[in-house]
C-alpha positions in Angstrom: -17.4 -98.7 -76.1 -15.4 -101.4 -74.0 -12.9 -99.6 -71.7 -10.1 -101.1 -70.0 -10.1 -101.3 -65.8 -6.8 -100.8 -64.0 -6.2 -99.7 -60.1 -4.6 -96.9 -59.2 -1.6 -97.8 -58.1 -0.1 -94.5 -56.3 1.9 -92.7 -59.4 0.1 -89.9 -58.5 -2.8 -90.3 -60.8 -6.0 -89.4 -58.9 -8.9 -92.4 -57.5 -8.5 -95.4 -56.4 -9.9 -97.4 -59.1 -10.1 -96.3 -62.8 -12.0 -97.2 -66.0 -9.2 -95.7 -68.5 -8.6 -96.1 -72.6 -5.4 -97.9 -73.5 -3.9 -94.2 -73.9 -4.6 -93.3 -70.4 -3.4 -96.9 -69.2 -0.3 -96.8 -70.2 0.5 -92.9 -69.4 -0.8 -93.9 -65.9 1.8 -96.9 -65.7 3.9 -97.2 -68.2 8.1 -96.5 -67.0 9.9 -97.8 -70.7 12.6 -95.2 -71.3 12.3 -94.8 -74.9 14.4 -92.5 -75.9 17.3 -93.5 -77.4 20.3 -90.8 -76.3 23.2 -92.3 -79.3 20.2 -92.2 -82.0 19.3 -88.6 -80.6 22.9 -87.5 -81.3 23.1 -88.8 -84.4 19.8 -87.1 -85.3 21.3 -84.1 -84.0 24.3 -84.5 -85.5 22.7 -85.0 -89.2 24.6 -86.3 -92.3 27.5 -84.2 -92.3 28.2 -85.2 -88.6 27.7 -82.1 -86.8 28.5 -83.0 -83.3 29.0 -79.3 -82.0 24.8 -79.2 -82.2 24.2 -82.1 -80.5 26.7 -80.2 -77.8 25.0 -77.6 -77.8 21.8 -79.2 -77.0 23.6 -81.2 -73.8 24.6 -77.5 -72.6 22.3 -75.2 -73.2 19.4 -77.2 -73.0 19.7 -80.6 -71.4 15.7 -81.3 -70.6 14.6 -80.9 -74.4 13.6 -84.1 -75.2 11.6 -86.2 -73.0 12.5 -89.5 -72.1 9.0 -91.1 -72.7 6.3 -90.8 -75.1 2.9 -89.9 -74.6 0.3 -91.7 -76.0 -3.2 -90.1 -77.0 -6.4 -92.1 -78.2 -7.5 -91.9 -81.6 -10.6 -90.2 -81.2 -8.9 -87.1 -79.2 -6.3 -87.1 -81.9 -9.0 -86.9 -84.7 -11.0 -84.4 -82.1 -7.7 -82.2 -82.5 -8.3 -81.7 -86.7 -12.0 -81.4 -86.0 -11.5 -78.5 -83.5 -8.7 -76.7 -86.1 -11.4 -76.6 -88.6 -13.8 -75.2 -87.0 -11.9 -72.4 -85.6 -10.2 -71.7 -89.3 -14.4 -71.8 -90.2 -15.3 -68.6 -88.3 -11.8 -67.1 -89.2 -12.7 -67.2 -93.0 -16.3 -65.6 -92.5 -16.1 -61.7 -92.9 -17.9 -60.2 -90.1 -15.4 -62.2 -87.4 -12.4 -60.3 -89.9 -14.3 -57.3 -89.3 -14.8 -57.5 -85.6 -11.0 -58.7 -84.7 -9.1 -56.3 -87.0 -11.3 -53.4 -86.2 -9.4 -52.8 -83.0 -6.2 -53.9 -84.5 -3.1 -51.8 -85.3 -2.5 -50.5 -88.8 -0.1 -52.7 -89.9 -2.5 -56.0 -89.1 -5.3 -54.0 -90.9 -3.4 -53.9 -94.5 -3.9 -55.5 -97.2 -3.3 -59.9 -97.3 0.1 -60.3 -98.7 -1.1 -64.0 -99.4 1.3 -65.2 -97.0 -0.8 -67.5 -94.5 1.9 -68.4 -91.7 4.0 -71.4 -90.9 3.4 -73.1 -87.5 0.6 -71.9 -85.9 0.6 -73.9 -82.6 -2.9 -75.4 -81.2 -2.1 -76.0 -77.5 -4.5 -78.3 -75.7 -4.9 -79.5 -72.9 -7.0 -83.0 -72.2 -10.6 -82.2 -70.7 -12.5 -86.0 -70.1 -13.8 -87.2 -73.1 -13.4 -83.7 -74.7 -10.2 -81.1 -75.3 -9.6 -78.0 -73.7 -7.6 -75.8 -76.9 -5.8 -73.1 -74.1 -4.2 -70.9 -76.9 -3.2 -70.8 -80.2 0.4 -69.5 -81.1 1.3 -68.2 -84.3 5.0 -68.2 -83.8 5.2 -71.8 -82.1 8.6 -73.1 -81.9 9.6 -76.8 -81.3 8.9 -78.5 -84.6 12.3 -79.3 -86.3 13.5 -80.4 -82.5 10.2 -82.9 -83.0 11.6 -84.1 -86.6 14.7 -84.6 -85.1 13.5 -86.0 -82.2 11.3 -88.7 -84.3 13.8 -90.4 -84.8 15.3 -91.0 -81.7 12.3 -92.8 -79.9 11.9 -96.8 -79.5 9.4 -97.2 -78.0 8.1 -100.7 -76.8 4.4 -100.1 -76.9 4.0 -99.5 -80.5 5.5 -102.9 -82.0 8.4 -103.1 -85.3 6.0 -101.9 -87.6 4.8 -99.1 -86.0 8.2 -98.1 -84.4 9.5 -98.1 -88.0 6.6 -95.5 -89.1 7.2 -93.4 -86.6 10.9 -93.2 -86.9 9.9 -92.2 -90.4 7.9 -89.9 -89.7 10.5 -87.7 -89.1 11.8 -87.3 -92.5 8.3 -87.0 -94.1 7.6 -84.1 -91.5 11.0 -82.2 -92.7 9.8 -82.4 -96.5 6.1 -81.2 -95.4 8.0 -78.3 -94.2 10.2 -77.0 -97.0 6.7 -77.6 -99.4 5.4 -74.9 -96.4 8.2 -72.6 -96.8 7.9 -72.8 -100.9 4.3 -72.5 -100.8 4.2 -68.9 -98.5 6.5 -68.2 -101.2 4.0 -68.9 -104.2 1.2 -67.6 -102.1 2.9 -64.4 -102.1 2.7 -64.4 -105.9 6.7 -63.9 -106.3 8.1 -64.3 -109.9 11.6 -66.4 -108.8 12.5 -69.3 -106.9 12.8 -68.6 -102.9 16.6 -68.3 -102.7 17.3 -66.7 -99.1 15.8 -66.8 -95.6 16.4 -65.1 -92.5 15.3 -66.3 -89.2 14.7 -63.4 -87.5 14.6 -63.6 -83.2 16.1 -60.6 -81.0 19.4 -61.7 -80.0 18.5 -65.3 -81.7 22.3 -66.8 -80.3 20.8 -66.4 -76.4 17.3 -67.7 -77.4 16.8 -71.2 -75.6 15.8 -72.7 -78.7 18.5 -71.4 -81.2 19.8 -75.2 -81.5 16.4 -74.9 -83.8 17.2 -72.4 -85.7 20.5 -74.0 -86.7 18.8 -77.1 -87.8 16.0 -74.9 -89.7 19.3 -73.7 -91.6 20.9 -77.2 -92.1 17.2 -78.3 -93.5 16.7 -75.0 -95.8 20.7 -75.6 -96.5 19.7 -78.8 -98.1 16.9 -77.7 -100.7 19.4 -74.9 -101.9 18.2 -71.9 -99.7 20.3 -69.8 -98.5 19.5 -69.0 -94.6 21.1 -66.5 -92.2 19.7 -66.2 -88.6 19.8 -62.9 -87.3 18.7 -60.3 -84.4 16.2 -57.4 -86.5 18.2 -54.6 -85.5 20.6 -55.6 -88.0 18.7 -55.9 -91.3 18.3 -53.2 -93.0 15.7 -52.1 -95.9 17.0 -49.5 -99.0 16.8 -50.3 -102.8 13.5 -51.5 -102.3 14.4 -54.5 -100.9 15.4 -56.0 -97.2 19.2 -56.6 -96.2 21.7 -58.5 -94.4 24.9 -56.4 -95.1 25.0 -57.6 -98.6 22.8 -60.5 -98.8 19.3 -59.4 -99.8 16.4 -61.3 -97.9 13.6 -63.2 -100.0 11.3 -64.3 -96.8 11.5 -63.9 -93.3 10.7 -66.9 -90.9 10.0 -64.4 -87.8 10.1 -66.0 -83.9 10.0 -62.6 -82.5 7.4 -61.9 -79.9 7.1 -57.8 -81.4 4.2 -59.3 -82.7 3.5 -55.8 -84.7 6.8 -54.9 -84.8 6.6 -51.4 -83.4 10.0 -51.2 -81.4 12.7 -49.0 -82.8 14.9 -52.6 -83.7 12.5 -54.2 -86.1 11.8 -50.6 -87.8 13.8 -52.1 -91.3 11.7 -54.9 -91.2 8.5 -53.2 -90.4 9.4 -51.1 -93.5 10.2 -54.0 -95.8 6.5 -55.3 -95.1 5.0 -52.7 -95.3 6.9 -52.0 -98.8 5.9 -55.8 -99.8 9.6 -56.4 -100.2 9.5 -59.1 -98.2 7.8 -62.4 -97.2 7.0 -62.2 -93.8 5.8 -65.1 -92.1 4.0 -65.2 -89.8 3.0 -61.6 -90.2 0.8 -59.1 -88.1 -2.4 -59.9 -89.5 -2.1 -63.4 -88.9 -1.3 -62.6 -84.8 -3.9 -60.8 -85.1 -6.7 -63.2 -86.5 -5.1 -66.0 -84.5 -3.4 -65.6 -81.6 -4.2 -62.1 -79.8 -5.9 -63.9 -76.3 -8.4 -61.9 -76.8 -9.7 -64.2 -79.7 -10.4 -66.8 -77.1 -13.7 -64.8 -75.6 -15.0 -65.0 -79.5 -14.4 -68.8 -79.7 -16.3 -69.8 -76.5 -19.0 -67.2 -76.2 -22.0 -68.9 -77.8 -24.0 -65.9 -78.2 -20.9 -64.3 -79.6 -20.5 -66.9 -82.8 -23.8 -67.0 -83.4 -24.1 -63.3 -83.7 -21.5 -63.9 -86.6 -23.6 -66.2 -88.4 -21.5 -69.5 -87.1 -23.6 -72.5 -87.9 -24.8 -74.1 -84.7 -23.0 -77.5 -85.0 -19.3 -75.1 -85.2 -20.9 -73.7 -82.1 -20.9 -76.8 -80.6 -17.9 -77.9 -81.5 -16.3 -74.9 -80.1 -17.8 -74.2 -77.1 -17.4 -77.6 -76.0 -13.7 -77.7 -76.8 -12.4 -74.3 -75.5 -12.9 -73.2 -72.3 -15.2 -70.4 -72.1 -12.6 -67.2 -71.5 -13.8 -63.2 -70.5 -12.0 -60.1 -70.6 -10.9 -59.1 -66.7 -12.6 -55.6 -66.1 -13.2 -53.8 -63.1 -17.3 -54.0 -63.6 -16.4 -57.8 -63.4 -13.5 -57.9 -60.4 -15.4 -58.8 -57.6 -17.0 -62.1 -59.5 -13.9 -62.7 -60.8 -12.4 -62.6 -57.8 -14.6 -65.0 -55.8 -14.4 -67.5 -58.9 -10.6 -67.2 -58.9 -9.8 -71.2 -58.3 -11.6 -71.9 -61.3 -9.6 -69.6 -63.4 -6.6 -69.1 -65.2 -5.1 -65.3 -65.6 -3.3 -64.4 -69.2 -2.0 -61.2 -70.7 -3.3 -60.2 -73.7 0.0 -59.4 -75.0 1.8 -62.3 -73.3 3.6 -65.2 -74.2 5.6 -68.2 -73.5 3.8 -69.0 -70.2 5.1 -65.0 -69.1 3.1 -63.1 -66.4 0.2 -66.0 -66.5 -1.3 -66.9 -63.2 -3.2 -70.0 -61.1 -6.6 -68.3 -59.7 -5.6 -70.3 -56.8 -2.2 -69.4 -56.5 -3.2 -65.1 -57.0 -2.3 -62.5 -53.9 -4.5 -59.6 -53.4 -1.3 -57.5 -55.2 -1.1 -60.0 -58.0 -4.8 -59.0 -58.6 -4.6 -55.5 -58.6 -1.7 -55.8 -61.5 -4.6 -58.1 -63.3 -6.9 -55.2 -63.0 -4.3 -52.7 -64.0 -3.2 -54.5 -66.8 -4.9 -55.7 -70.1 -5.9 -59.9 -69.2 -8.4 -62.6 -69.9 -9.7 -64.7 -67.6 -10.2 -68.2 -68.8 -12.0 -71.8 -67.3 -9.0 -73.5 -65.8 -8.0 -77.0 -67.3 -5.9 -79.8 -65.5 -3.3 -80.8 -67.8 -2.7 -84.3 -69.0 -0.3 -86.8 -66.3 2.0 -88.9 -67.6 3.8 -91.3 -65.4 7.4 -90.4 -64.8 10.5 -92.2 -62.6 10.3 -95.8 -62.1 8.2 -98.2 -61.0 9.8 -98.0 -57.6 9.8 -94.5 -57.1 7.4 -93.1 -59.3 6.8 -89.3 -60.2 3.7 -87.7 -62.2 4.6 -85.0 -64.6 2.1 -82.7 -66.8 1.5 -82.3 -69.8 -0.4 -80.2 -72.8 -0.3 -80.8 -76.5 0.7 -78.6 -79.4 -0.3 -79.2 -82.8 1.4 -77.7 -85.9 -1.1 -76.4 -88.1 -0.7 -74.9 -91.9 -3.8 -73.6 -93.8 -6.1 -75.8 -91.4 -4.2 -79.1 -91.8 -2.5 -80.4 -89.0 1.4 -81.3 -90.1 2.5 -83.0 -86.1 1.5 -83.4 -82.8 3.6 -83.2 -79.7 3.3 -83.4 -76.1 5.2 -81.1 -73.3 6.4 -82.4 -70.3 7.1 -81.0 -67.3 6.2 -79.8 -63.5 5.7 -76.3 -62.5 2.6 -74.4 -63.5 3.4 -74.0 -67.1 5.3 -75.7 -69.8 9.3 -74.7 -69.3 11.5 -77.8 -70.5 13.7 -77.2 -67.4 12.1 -80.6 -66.0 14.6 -83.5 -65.4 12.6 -86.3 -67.4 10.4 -83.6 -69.4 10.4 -81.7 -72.8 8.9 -82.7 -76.0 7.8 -86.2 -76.4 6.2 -87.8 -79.3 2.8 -88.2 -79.0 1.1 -92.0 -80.7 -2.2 -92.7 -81.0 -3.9 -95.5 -79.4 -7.3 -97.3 -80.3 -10.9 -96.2 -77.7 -11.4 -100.1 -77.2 -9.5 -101.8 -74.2 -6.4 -103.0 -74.6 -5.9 -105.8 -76.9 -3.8 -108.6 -76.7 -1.5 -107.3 -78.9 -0.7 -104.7 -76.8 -0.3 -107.3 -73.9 2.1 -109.5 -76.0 4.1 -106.1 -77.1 4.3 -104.8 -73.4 3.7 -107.6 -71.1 1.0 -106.2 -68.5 1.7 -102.7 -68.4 3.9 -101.7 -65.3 5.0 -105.1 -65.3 8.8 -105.5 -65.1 8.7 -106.7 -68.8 7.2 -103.7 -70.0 9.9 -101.5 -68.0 12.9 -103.4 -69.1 14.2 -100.2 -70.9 14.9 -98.5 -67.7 
């Protein structure tokens, strides 16, 4: 494989003198401001010319959107689909079921409504010629604001044609999702068309993404659902069925993080399931099969998968793609604790980057709450650089990728970028950014006669 050679030339990437792919190359050096903020607001703004959303974004949420794209090699972006499989592999086989929802609450343990869960989110992180998957999410928010945000993007480094296909992409990724939303539907073996959904999120007008859930309603609005968004304390189950005062609830889209539901808000709801009067997606069993943290010391134990009968080349795949992850315990603490640097610290029953920790970062009373609490430890991964600023007083921000996966396939991929030690889109320049795939050869001269040498004035007139 013929690889590009660049040098350094101080954005804060690391050496001197690099052999990069094209994708690295121009993340390393690339400054074209893409984004295109009037296309965003119309985007925003939709058909009908809704410019209190695209307000609301500016206000509540001004670092959503990053102003450059990432770009990714092919082979890491086919690595990603590769990886999902695998893992959805040793989900399906019985004796992994057996061993996850063994420990599980009740309500994970009952019976498959048929219901398999909209966007379940693969977050990776970039690991050398490999990925590092750091979590999977089953309640991943972020992909209507990446339709939108499709279209909004002109980027100078893909060409006409492929600026044109990914400002389509958009659309086609909107349609993909209402065929999601109809299919949990079927899969639930209902005998009437879907005509109502509720997005469900405690206090969903405060949540720093309810700009989504308003274009999740203009989208459902379009195919002829009728969608409500609303905090669980208010729905209410009698009649056999679920309720919104008077509008009874077909299927629930749920972004809450009560990931059993067992507080006393989401009790109508937790009824409702239970009762299979309602489509809940994603459910209980799903968090539990997928996303409990815990899942992650299955995945990159070796010995582990192939005392579930994994075949050896889904080992492979797995162990060199996820970083191995343990259980924190006391019998383990003082190991732990002298490997710290090398580790990252999660909560089991964490989310959204909330009470995770740097091992190089940790206090000696940050580690006793570790110990007290319920945490994993897991191999600690660099995240992805992309090249931020301008070329005259450059910046480096982070970032990780999150895939949108549906009954294995992967629907989108997007990057997050940002500074800080986890993702938090409050990063002047950061957010979600499109993420385009590049070829493993060195650059062509294509790409030259598109970009002009990258970093080169030319290349940067966008600015």
């Amino acid at each position: 494989m013929q690889h590009a050679q660049i040098v350094d030339t101080g954005t804060g990437f690391p050496g001197q003198e690099k052999i990069r792919l094209p994708a690295e190359r121009l993340n390393a050096a690339c400054f074209c401001s893409s984004l295109d903020p009037a296309a965003l607001e119309l985007a925003l703004s939709g058909e009908f010319g809704d410019i209190q959303l695209a307000g609301l974004v500016k206000e509540r949420c001004p670092y959503l959107f990053a102003a450059r794209p990432v770009f990714i090699s092919q082979s890491r972006i086919d690595l990603i689909g590769e990886v999902v499989t695998a893992i959805e592999s040793v989900i399906a086989l019985p004796a992994y079921r057996e061993l996850v929802l063994a420990g599980a609450p009740a309500i994970a343990q009952r019976s498959d409504s048929g219901a398999h869960g909209v966007f379940f989110g693969y977050d990776f992180h970039p690991d050398g010629d490999s990925l590092a998957l750091i979590e999977i999410n089953t309640n991943a928010g972020g992909a209507m604001l990446n339709a939108v945000m499709a279209r909004a993007h002109r980027t100078c480094c893909l060409g006409k044609a492929g600026i044109e296909e990914a400002i389509v992409s958009g659309p086609k990724f909107e349609e993909t999702i209402i065929q999601m939303f109809r299919s949990e539907w079927e899969a639930a073996n209902r005998d009437k068309p879907l005509q109502t959904i509720a997005i469900v999120d405690t206090d969903p007008q405060q949540q720093y993404l309810y700009p989504e859930f308003l274009l999740f309603q203009r989208l459902f609005a379009a195919s002829s659902i009728d969608t409500v968004i609303t905090d669980p304390a208010c729905l209410t189950f009698h009649d056999g069925s679920l309720w919104l005062d008077s509008i009874k609830i077909d299927l629930v889209y749920n972004r809450l993080t009560d990931f059993m539901l067992e507080g006393p808000d989401t009790a109508a709801l937790h009824e409702a399931y239970c009762a299979d009067a309602v489509v809940l997606t994603p459910n209980p069993r799903a968090h539990a099969l997928y996303a409990n943290k815990h899942n992650l010391t299955i995945f990159s134990n070796a010995e582990t998968l192939k005392m579930l009968g994994v075949a050896q080349p889904i080992i492979d795949m797995l162990v060199a793609n996820i970083p191995f992850t343990e259980s924190v315990t006391i019998d383990k603490a003082d190991r732990l604790w002298s490997q710290r640097r090398g580790l990252f610290f999660k909560p089991l029953a964490g989310y959204g980057g909330r009470a995770t920790y740097r091992g190089d970062k940790l206090t000696k009373r940050v580690w006793q709450d570790i110990l007290d609490g319920d945490y994993i430890a897991q191999r600690a991964v660099v995240p992805g650089a992309r090249v931020s600023g301008t070329a005259s007083s450059p910046e480096t921000l982070k970032f990780d990728l999150r895939s949108y996966v549906y009954q294995a396939h992967v629907q989108w991929t997007a990057a997050r970028l940002y500074q800080g030690q986890t993702t938090n889109f409050r990063t002047p320049g950061g957010g979600f950014a499109p993420v385009y795939g590049m070829p493993d050869e060195r650059v062509s001269a294509e790409l030259e006669m598109i970009c002009g040498p990258v970093g080169a004035p030319a290349c940067c007139a966008k600015i």
